[in-house]
PyMOL Python script that loads the backbone (N, CA, C, O; Angstrom):
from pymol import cmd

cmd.read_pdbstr("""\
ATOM      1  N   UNK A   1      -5.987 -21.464 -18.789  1.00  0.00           N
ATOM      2  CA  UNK A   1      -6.735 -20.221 -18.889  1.00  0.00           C
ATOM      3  C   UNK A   1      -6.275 -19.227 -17.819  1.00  0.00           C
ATOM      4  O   UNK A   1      -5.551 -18.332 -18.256  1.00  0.00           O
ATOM      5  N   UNK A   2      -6.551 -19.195 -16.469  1.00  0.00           N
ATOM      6  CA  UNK A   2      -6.096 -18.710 -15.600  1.00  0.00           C
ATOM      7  C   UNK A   2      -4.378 -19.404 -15.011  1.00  0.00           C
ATOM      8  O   UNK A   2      -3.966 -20.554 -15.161  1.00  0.00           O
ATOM      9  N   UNK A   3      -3.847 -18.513 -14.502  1.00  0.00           N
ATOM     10  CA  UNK A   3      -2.617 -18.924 -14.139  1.00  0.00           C
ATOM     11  C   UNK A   3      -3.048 -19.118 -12.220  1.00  0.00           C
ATOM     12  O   UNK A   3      -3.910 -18.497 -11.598  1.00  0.00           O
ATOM     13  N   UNK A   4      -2.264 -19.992 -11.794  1.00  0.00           N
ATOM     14  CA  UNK A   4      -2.434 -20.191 -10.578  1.00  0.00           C
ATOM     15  C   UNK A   4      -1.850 -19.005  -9.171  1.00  0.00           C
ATOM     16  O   UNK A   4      -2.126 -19.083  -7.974  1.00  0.00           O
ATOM     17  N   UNK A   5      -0.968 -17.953  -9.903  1.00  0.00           N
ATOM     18  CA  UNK A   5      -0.453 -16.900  -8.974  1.00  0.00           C
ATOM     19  C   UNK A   5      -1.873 -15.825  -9.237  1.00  0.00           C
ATOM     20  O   UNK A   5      -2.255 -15.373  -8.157  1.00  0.00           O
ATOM     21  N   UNK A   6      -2.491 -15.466 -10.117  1.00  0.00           N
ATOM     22  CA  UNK A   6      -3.683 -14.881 -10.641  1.00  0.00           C
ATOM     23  C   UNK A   6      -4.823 -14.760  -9.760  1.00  0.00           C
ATOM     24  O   UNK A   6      -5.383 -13.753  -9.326  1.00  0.00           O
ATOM     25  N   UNK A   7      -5.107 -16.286  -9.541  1.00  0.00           N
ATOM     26  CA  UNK A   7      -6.444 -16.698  -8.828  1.00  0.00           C
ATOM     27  C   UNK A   7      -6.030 -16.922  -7.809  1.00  0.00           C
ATOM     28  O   UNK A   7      -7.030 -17.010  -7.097  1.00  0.00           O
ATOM     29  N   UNK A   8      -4.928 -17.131  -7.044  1.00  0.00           N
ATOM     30  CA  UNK A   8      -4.405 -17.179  -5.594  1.00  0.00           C
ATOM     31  C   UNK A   8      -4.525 -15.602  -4.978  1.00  0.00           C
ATOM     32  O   UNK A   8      -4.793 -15.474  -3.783  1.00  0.00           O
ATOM     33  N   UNK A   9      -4.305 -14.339  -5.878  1.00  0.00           N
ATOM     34  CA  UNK A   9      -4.403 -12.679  -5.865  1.00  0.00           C
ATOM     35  C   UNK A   9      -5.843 -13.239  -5.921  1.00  0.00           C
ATOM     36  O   UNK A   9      -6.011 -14.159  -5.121  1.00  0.00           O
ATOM     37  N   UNK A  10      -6.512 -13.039  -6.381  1.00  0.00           N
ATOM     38  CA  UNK A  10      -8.132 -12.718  -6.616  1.00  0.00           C
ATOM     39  C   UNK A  10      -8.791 -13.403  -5.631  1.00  0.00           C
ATOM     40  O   UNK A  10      -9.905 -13.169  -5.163  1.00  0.00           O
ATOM     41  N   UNK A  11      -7.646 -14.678  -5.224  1.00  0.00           N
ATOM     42  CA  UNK A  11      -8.944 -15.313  -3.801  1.00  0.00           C
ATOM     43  C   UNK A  11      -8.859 -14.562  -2.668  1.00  0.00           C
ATOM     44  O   UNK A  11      -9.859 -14.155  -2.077  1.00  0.00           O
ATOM     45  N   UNK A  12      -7.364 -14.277  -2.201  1.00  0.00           N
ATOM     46  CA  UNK A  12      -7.010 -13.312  -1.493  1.00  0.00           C
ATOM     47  C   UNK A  12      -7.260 -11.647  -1.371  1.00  0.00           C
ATOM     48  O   UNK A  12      -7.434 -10.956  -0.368  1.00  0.00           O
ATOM     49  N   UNK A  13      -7.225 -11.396  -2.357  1.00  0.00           N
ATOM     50  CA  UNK A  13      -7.984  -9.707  -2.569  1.00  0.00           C
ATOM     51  C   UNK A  13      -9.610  -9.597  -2.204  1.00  0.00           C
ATOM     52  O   UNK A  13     -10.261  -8.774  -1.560  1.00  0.00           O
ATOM     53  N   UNK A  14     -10.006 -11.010  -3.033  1.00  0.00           N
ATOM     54  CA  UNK A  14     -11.313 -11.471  -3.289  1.00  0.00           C
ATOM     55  C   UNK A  14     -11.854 -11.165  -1.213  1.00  0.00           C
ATOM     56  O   UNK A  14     -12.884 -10.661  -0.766  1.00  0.00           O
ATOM     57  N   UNK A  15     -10.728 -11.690  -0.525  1.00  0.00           N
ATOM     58  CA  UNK A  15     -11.526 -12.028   0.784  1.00  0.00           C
ATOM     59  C   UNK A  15     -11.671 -10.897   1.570  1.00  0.00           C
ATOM     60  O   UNK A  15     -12.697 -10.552   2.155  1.00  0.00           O
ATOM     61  N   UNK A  16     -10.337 -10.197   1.554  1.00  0.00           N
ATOM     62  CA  UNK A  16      -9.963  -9.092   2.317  1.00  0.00           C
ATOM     63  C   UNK A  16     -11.376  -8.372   1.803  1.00  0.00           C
ATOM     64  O   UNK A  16     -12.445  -8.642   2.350  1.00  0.00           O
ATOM     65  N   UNK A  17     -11.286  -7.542   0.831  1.00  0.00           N
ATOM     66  CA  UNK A  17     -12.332  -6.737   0.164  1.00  0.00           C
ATOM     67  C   UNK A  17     -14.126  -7.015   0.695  1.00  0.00           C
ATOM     68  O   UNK A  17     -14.870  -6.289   1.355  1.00  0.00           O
ATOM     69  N   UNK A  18     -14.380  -8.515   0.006  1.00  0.00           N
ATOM     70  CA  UNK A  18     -15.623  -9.005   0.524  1.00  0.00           C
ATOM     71  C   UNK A  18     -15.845  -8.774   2.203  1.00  0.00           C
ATOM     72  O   UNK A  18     -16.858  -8.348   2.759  1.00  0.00           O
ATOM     73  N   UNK A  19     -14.431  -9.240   2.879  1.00  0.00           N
ATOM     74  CA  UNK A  19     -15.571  -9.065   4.331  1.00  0.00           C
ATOM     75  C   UNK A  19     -14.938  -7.349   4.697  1.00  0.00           C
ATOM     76  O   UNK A  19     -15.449  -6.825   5.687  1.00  0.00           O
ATOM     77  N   UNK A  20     -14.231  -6.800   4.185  1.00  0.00           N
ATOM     78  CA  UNK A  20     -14.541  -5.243   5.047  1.00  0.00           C
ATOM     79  C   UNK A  20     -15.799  -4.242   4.253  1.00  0.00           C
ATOM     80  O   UNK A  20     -16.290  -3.191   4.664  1.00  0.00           O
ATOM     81  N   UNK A  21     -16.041  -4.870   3.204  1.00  0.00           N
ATOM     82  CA  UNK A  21     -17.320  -4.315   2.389  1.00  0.00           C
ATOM     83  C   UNK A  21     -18.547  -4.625   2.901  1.00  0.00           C
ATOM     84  O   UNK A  21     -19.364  -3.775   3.256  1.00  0.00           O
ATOM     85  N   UNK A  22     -18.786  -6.350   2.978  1.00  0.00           N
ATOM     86  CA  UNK A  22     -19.765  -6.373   3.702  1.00  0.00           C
ATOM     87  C   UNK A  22     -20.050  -6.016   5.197  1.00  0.00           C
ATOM     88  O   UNK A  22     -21.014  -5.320   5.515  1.00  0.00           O
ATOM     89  N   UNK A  23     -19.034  -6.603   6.225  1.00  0.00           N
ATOM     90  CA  UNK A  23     -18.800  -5.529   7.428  1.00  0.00           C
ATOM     91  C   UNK A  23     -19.579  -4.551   7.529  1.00  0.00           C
ATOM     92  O   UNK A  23     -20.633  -4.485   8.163  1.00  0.00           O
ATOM     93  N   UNK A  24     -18.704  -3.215   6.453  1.00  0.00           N
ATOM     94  CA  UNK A  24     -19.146  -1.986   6.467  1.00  0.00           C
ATOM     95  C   UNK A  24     -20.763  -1.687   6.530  1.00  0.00           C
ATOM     96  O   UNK A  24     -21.454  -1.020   7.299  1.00  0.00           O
ATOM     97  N   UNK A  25     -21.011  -2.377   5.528  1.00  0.00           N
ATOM     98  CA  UNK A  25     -22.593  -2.473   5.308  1.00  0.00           C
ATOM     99  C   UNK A  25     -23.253  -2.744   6.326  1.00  0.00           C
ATOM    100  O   UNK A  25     -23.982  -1.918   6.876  1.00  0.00           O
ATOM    101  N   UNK A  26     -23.066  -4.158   6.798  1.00  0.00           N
ATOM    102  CA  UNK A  26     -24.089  -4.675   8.198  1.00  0.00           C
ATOM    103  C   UNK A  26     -24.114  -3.527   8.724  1.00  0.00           C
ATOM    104  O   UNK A  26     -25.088  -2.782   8.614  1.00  0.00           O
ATOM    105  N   UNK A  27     -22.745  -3.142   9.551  1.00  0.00           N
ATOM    106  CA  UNK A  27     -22.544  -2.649  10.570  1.00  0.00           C
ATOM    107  C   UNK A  27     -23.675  -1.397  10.290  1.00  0.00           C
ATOM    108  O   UNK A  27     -24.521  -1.147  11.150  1.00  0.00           O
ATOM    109  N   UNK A  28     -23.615  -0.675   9.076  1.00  0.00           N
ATOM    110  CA  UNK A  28     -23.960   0.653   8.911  1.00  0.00           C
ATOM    111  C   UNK A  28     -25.397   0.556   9.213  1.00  0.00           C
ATOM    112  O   UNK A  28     -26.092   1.178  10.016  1.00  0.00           O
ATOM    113  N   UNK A  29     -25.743  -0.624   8.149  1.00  0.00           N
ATOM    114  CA  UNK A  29     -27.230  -0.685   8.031  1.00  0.00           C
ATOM    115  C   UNK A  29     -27.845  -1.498   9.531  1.00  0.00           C
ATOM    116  O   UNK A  29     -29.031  -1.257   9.756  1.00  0.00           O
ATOM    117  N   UNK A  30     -27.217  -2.315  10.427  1.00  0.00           N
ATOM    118  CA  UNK A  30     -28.270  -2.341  11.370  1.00  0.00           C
ATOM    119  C   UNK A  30     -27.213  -2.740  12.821  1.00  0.00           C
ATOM    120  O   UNK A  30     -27.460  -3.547  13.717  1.00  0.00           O
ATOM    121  N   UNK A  31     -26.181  -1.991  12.674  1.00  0.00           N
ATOM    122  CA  UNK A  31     -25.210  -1.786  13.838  1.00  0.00           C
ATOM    123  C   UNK A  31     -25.045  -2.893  14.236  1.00  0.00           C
ATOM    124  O   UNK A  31     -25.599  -3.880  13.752  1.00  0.00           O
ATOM    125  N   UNK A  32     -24.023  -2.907  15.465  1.00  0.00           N
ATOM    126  CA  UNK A  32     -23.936  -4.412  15.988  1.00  0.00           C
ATOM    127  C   UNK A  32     -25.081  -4.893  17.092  1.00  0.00           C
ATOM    128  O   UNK A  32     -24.905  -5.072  18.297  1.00  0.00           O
ATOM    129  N   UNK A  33     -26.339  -5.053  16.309  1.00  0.00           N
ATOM    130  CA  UNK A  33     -27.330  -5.742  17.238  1.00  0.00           C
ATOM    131  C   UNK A  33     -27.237  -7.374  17.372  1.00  0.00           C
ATOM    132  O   UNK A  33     -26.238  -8.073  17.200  1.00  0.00           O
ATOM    133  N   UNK A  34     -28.005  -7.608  17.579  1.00  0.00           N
ATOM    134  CA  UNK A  34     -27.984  -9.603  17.882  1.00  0.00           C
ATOM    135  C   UNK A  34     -28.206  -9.734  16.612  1.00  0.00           C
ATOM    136  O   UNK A  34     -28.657  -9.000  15.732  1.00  0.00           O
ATOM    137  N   UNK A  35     -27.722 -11.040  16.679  1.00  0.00           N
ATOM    138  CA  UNK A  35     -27.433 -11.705  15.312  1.00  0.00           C
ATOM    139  C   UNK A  35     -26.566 -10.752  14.008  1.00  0.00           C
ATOM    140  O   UNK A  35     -26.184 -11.056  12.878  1.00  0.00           O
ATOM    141  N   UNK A  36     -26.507  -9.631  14.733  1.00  0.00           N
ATOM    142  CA  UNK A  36     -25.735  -8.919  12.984  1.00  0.00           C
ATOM    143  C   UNK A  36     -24.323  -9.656  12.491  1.00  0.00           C
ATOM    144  O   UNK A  36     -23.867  -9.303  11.403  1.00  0.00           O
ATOM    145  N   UNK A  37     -23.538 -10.787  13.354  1.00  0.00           N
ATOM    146  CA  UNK A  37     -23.008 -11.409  12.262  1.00  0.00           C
ATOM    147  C   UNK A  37     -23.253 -12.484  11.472  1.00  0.00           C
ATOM    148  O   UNK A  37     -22.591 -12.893  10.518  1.00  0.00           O
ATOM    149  N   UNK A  38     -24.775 -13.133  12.184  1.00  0.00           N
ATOM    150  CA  UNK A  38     -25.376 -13.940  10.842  1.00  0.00           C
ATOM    151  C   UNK A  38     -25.921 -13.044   9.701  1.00  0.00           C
ATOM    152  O   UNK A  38     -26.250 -13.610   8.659  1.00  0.00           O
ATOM    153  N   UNK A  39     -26.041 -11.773   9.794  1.00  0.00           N
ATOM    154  CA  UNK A  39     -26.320 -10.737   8.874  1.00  0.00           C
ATOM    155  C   UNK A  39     -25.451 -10.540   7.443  1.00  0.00           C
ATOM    156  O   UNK A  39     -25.603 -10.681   6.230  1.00  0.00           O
ATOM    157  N   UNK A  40     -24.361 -10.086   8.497  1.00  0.00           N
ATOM    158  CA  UNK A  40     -23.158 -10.157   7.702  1.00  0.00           C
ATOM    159  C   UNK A  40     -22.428 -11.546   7.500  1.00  0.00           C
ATOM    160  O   UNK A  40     -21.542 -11.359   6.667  1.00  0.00           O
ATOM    161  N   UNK A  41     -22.436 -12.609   7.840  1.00  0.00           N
ATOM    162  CA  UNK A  41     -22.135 -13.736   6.863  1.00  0.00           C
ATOM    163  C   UNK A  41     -22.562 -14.099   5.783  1.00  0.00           C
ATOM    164  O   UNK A  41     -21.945 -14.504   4.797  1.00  0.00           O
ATOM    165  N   UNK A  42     -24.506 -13.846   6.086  1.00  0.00           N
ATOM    166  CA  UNK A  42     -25.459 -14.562   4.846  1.00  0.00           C
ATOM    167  C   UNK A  42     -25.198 -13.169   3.706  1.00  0.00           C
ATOM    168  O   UNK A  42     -26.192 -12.905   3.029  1.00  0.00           O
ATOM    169  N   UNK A  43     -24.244 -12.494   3.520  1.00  0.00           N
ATOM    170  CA  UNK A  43     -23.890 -11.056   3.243  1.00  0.00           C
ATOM    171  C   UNK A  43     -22.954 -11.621   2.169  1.00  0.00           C
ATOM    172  O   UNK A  43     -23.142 -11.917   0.990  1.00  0.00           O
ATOM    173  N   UNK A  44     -21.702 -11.681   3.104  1.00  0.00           N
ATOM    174  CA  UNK A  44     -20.389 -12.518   2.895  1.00  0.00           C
ATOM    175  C   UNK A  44     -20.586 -13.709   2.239  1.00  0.00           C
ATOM    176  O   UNK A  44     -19.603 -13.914   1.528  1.00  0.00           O
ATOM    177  N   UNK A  45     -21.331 -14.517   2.152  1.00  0.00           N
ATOM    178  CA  UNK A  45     -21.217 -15.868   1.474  1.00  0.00           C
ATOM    179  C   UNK A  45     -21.609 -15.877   0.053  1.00  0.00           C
ATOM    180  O   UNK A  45     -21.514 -16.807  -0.748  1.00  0.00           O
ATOM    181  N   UNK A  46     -22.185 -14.375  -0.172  1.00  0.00           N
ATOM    182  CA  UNK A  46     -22.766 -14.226  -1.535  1.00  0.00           C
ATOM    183  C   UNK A  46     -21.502 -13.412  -2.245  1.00  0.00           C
ATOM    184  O   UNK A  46     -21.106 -13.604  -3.394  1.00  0.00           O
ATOM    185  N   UNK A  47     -20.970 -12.473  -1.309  1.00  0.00           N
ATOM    186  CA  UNK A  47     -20.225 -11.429  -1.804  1.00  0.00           C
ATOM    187  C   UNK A  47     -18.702 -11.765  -1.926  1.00  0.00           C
ATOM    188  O   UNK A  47     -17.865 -10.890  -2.149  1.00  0.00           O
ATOM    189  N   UNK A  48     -18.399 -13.064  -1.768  1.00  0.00           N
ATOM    190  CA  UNK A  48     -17.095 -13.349  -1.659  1.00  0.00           C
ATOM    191  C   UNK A  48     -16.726 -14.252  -3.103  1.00  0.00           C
ATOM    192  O   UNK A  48     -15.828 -14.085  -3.928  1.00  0.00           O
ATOM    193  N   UNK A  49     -17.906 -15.348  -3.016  1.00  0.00           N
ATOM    194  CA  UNK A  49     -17.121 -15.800  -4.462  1.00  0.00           C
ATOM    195  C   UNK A  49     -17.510 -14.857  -5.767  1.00  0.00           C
ATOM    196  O   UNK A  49     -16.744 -15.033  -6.714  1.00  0.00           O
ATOM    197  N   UNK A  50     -18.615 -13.841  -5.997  1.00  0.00           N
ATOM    198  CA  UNK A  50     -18.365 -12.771  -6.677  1.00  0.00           C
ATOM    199  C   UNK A  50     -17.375 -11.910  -6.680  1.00  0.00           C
ATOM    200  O   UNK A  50     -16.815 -11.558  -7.718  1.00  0.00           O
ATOM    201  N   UNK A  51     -17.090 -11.522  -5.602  1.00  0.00           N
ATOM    202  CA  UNK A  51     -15.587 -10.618  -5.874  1.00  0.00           C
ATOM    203  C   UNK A  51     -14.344 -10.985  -6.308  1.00  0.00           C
ATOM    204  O   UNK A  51     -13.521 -10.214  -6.802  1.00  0.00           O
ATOM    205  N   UNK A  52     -14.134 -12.737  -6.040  1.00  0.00           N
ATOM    206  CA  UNK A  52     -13.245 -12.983  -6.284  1.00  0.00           C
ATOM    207  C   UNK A  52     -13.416 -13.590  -8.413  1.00  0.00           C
ATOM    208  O   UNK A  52     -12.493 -13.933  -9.152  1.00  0.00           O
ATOM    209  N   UNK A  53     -14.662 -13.502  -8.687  1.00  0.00           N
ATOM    210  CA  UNK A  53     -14.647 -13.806  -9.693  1.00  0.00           C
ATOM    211  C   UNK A  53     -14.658 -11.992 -10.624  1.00  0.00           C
ATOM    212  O   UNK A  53     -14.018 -11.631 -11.612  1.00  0.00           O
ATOM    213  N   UNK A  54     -15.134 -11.632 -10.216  1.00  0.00           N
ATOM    214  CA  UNK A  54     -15.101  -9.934 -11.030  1.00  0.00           C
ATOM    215  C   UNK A  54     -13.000  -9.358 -10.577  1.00  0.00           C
ATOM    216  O   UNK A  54     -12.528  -8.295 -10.979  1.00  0.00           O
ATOM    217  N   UNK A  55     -12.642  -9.818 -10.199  1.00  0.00           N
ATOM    218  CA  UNK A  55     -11.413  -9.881  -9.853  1.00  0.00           C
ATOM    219  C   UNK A  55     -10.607 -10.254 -10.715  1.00  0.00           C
ATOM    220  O   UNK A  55      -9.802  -9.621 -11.397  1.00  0.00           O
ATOM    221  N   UNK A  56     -10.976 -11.829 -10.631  1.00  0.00           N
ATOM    222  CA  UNK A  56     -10.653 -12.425 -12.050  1.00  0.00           C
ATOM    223  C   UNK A  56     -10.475 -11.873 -13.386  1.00  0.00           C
ATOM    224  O   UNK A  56      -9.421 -11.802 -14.017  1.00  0.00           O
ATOM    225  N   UNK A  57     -11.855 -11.418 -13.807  1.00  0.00           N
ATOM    226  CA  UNK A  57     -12.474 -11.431 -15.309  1.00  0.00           C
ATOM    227  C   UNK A  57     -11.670  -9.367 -15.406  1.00  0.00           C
ATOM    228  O   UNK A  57     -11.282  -8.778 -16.415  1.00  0.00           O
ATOM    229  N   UNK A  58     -11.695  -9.057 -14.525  1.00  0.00           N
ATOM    230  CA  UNK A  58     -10.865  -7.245 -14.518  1.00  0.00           C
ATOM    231  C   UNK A  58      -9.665  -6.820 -14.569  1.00  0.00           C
ATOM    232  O   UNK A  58      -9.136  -5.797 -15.003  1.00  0.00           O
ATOM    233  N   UNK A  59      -9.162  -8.125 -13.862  1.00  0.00           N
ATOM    234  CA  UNK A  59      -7.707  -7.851 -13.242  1.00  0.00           C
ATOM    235  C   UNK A  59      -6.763  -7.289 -14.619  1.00  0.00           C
ATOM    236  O   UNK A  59      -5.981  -6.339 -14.570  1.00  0.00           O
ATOM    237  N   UNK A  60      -7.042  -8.095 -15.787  1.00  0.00           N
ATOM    238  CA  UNK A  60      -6.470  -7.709 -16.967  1.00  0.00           C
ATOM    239  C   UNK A  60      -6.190  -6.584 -17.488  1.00  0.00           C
ATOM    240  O   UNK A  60      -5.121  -5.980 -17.584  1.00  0.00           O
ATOM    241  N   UNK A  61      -7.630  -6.248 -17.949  1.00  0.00           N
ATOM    242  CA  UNK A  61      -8.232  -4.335 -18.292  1.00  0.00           C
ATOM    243  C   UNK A  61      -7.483  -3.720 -17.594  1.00  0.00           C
ATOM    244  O   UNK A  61      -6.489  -3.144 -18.037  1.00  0.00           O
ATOM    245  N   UNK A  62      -7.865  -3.733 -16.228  1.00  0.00           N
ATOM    246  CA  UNK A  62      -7.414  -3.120 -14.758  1.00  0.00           C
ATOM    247  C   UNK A  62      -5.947  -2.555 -15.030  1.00  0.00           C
ATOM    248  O   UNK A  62      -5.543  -1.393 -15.090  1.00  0.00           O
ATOM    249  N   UNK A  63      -5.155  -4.028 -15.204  1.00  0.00           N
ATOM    250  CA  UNK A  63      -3.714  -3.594 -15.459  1.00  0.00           C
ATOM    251  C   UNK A  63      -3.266  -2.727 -16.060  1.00  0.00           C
ATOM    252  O   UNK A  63      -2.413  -1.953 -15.626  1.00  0.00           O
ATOM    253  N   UNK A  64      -4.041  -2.687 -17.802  1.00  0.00           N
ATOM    254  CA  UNK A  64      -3.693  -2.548 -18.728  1.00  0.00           C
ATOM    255  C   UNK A  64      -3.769  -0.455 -18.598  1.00  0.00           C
ATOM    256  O   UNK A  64      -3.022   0.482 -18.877  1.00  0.00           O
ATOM    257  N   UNK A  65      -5.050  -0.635 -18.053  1.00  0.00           N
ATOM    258  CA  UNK A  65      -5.640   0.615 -17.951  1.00  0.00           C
ATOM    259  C   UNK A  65      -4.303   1.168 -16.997  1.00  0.00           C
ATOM    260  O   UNK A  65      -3.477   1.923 -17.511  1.00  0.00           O
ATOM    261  N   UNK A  66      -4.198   0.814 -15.861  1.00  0.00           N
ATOM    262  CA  UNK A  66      -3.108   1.341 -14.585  1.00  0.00           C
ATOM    263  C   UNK A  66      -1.881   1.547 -15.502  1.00  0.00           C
ATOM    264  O   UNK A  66      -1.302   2.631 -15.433  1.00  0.00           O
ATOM    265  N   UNK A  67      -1.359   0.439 -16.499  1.00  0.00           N
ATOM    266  CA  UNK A  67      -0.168   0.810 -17.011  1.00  0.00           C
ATOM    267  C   UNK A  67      -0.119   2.529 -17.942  1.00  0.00           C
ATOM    268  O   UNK A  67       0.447   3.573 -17.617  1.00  0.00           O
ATOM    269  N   UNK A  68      -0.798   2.262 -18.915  1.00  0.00           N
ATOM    270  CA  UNK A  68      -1.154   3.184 -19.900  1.00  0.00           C
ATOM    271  C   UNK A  68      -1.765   4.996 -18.831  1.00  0.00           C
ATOM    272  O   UNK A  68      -1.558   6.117 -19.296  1.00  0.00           O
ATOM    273  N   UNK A  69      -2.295   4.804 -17.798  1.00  0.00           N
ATOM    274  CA  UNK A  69      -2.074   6.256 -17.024  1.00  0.00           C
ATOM    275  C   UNK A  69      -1.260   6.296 -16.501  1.00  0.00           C
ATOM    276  O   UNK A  69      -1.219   7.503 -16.263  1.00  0.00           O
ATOM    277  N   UNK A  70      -0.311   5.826 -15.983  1.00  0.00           N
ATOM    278  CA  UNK A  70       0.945   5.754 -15.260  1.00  0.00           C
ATOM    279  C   UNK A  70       2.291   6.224 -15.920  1.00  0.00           C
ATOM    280  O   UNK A  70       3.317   6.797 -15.553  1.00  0.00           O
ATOM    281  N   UNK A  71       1.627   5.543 -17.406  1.00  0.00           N
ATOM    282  CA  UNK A  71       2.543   5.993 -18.952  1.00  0.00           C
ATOM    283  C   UNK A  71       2.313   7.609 -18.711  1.00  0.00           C
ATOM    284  O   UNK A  71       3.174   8.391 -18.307  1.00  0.00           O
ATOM    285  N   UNK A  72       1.058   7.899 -19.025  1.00  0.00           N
ATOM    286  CA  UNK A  72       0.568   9.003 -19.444  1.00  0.00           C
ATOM    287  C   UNK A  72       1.101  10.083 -18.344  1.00  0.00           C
ATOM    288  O   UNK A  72       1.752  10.975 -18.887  1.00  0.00           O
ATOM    289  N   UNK A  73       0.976  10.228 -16.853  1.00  0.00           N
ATOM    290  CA  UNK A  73       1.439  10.481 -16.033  1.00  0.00           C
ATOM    291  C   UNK A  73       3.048  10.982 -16.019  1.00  0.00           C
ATOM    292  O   UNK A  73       3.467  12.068 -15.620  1.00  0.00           O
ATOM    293  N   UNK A  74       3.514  10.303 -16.355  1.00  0.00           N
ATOM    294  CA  UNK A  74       5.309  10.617 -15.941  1.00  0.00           C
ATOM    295  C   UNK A  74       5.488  10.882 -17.007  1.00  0.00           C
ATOM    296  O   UNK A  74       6.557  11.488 -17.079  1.00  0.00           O
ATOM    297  N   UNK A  75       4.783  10.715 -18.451  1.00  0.00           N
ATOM    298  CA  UNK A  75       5.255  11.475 -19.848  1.00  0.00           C
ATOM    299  C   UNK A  75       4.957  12.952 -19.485  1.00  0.00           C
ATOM    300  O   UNK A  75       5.734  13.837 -19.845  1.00  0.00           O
ATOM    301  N   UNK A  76       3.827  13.227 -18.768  1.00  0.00           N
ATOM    302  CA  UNK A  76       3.367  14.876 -18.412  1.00  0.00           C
ATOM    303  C   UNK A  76       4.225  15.453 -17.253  1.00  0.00           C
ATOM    304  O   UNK A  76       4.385  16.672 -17.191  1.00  0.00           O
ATOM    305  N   UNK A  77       4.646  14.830 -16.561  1.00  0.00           N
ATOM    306  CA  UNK A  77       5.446  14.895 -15.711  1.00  0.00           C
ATOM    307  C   UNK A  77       6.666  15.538 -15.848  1.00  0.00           C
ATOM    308  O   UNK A  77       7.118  16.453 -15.160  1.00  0.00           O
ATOM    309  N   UNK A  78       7.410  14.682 -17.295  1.00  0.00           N
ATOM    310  CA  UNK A  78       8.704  14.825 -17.896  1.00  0.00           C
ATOM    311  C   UNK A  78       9.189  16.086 -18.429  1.00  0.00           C
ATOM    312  O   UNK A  78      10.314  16.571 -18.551  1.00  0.00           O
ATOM    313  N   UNK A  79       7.788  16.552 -18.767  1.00  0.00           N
ATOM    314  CA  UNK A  79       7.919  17.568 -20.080  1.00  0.00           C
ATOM    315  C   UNK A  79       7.766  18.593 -19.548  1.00  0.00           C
ATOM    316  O   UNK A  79       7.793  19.637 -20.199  1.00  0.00           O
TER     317      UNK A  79
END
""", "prot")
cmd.dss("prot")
cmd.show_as("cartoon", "prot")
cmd.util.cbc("prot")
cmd.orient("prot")
């Protein structure tokens, strides 16, 4: 079903993304006080294997969509 270079991108995108998103958030919503990185972990532990699964299930569309404006793009480009 999944290919193994696929979900190795999505775990990896999956991580980067999850902790500078959640990060962002803690930080915003209650700065770096005490405890704000058990804040942002119990944050992170929810938001990481979701991202890496909406990653997954998009990446396809995603492509498909990026190819087809990119088409569209340099055809307007050309002319």
């Amino acid at each position: 079903m999944f290919k193994l270079p696929s979900f190795i991108f999505a775990a990896v995108m999956g991580l980067w993304m999850s902790i500078t998103v959640t990060l962002a958030i803690t930080v915003y919503r209650i700065g770096f006080s005490t405890g704000w990185h058990w804040s942002w972990f119990d944050a992170w532990l929810i938001t990481y294997p979701l991202a890496v699964l909406c990653i997954m299930i998009y990446r396809p569309s995603a492509v498909k969509l990026t190819n087809y404006l990119v088409d569209k793009l340099s055809k307007k480009n050309t002319s």
